[in-house]
N, C-alpha and C positions, 0 to 999 in steps of 0.2 A: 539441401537444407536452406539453401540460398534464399532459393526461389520460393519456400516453403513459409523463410520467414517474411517477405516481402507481403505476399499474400494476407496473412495473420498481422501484419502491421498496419494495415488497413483499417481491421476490423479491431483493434485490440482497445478501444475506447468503451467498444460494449463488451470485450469480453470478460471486462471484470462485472461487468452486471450479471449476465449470462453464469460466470461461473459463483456469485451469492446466489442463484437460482437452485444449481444442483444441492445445495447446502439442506435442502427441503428432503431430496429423496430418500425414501424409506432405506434404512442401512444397519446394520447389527452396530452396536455399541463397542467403541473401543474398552472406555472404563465402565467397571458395572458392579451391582451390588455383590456378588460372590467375592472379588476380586478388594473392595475397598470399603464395605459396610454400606448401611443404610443409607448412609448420608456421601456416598459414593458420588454425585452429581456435582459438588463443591470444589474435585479435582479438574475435573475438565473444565470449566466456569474461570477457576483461579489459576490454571496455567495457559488457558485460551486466552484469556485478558494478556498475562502479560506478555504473550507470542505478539499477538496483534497489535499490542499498545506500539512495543517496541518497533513491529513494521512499520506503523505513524510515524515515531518519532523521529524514524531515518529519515524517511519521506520530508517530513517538516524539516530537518536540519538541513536537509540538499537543496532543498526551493528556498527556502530563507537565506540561507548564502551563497549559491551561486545557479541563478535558474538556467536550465536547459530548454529548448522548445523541445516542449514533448510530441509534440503532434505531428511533425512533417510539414511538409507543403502540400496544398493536393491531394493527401494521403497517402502519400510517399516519403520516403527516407528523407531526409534535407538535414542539413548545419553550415551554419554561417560561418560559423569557426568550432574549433576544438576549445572545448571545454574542460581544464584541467584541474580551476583552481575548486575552495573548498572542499567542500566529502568528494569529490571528486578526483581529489589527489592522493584519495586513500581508498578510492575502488571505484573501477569504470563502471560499473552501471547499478549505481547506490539507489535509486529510485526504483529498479525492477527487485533488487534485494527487500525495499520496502514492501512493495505490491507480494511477496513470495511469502516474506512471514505476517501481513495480513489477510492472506487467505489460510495461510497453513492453520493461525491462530483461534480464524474463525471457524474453522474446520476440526480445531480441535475442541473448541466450546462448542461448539454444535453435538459432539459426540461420536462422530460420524466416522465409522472405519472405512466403507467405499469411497467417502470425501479425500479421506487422509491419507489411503494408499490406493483410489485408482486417479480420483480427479486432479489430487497435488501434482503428480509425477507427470500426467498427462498438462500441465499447465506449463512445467518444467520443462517439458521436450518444447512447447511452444513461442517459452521466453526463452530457450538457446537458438531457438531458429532466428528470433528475430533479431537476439543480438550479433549473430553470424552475420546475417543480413546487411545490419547497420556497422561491422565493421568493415564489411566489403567496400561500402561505400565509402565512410573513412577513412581506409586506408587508398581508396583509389583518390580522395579528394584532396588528403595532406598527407600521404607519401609516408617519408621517412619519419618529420612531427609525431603521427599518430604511431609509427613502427617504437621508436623512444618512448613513447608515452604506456607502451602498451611493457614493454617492458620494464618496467617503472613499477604500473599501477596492476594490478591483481583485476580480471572479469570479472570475478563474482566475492573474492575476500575482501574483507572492509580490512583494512591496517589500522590499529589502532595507536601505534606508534607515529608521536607531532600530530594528534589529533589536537592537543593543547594550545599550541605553537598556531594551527589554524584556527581555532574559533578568536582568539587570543587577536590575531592579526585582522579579522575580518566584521564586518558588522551584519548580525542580523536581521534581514528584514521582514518583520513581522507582518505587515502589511500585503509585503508580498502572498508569504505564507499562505493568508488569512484568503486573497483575491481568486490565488491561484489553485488554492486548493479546498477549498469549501463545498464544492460539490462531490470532492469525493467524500470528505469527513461525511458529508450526509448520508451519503448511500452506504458507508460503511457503517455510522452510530444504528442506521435504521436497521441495518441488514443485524447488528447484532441484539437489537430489542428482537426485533421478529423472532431471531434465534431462541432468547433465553425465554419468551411469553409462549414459543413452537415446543423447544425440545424441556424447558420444567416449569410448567405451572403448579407444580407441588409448591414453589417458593413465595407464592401468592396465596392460596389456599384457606389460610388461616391465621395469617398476618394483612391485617388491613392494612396498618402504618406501611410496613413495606412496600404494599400496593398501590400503598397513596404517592411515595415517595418515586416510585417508579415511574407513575404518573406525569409527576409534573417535572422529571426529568426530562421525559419525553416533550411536551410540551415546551419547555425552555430549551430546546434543541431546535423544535424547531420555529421558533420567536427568532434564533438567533440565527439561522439560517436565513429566514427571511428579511431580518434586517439588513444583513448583509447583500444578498444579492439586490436590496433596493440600492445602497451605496454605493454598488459595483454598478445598477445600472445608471444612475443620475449623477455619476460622475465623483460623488461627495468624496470616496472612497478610491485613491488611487495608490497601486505601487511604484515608484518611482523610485528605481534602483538607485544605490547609492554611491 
């Protein structure tokens, strides 16, 4: 699983793109009109949103209070140090718990039963290989630290217990947030217009307003997107931990 996950940590920068890709494939419907009425399509929509919101908003709490390098060195495993405080002190790997219920989320607005029960589970074996991976290393690089820590802190359950007591104690940086994670927000806002314009244009159909409104959500997505990565590149715009 080691070696399994080292491999997949390589490449795991595209495989969130890769896996909003399968989001496309033709798939029989979880929810469906027998099951929930006509208007059956407004369950998946409103529980997908708030699966996926919620995987954001982990995401956002972990990089605004205490960032990790996500990336490696090289494309390999690397850390400087152990990383304990913020959401971190209330589950080792709060940013893959993100990435898990923003796909499940969008997987489940999408509709998609081969999404939700072959691609999820198969994305699942792929984020425990690599968290294997990354603790082999951690634990080869701080010992007993990471051994304490691991007993402390839950792999995959977020504690919700002194989550108070952390936010309370620490300051958010928003900026950070905003630098560091912008590109994902985009590929994921995009990935879910595609979805809802792909799997119901029923909801378009014979509402203009709606349409209109959809419209220039889009739009204003990506105005802000692009403003930002101008500020990210000319400097204007920097995170400077605090």
């Amino acid at each position: 699983m080691i070696a399994i996950g080292n491999f997949f940590f390589r490449f795991r920068n595209f495989l969130f793109i890769f896996l909003y890709l399968l989001l496309f494939i033709p798939s029989p419907d979880i929810f469906t009109a027998y099951q929930f009425g006509e208007r059956y399509y407004l369950f998946p929509i409103v529980l997908g949103l708030l699966v996926t919101i919620t995987g954001e908003l982990i995401r956002g709490l972990t990089i605004g209070l205490a960032y990790i390098v996500r990336g490696g060195q090289n494309r390999q495993i690397y850390a400087e140090k152990l990383v304990t405080e913020g959401i971190f002190n209330h589950c080792r790997n709060p940013l893959y718990v993100g990435n898990i219920l923003m796909l499940l989320g969008v997987g489940i607005l999408s509709n998609s039963l081969v999404y939700v029960g072959i691609v999820i589970p198969f994305f699942l074996f792929i984020y425990q290989a690599i968290v294997l991976a990354e603790e082999n290393f951690l634990r080869g690089k701080f010992g007993a630290q990471f051994d304490q820590y691991c007993r402390r802190v839950s792999r995959w359950g977020i504690r919700l217990s002194g989550l108070s007591e952390t936010f309370a104690g620490m300051r958010f940086n928003y900026k950070r947030w905003i630098l560091k994670e912008y590109n994902t927000l985009f590929v994921w806002l995009v990935g879910i217009v595609a979805i809802i314009l792909y799997r119901y244009p029923q909801l378009f159909e014979s509402d203009d307003e709606r349409r209109q409104i959809f419209v220039a959500w889009v739009v204003f997505v990506g105005v802000v997107y692009g403003i930002i990565k101008y500020l990210k590149k000319t400097g204007k715009m920097t995170d400077a931990v605090a």
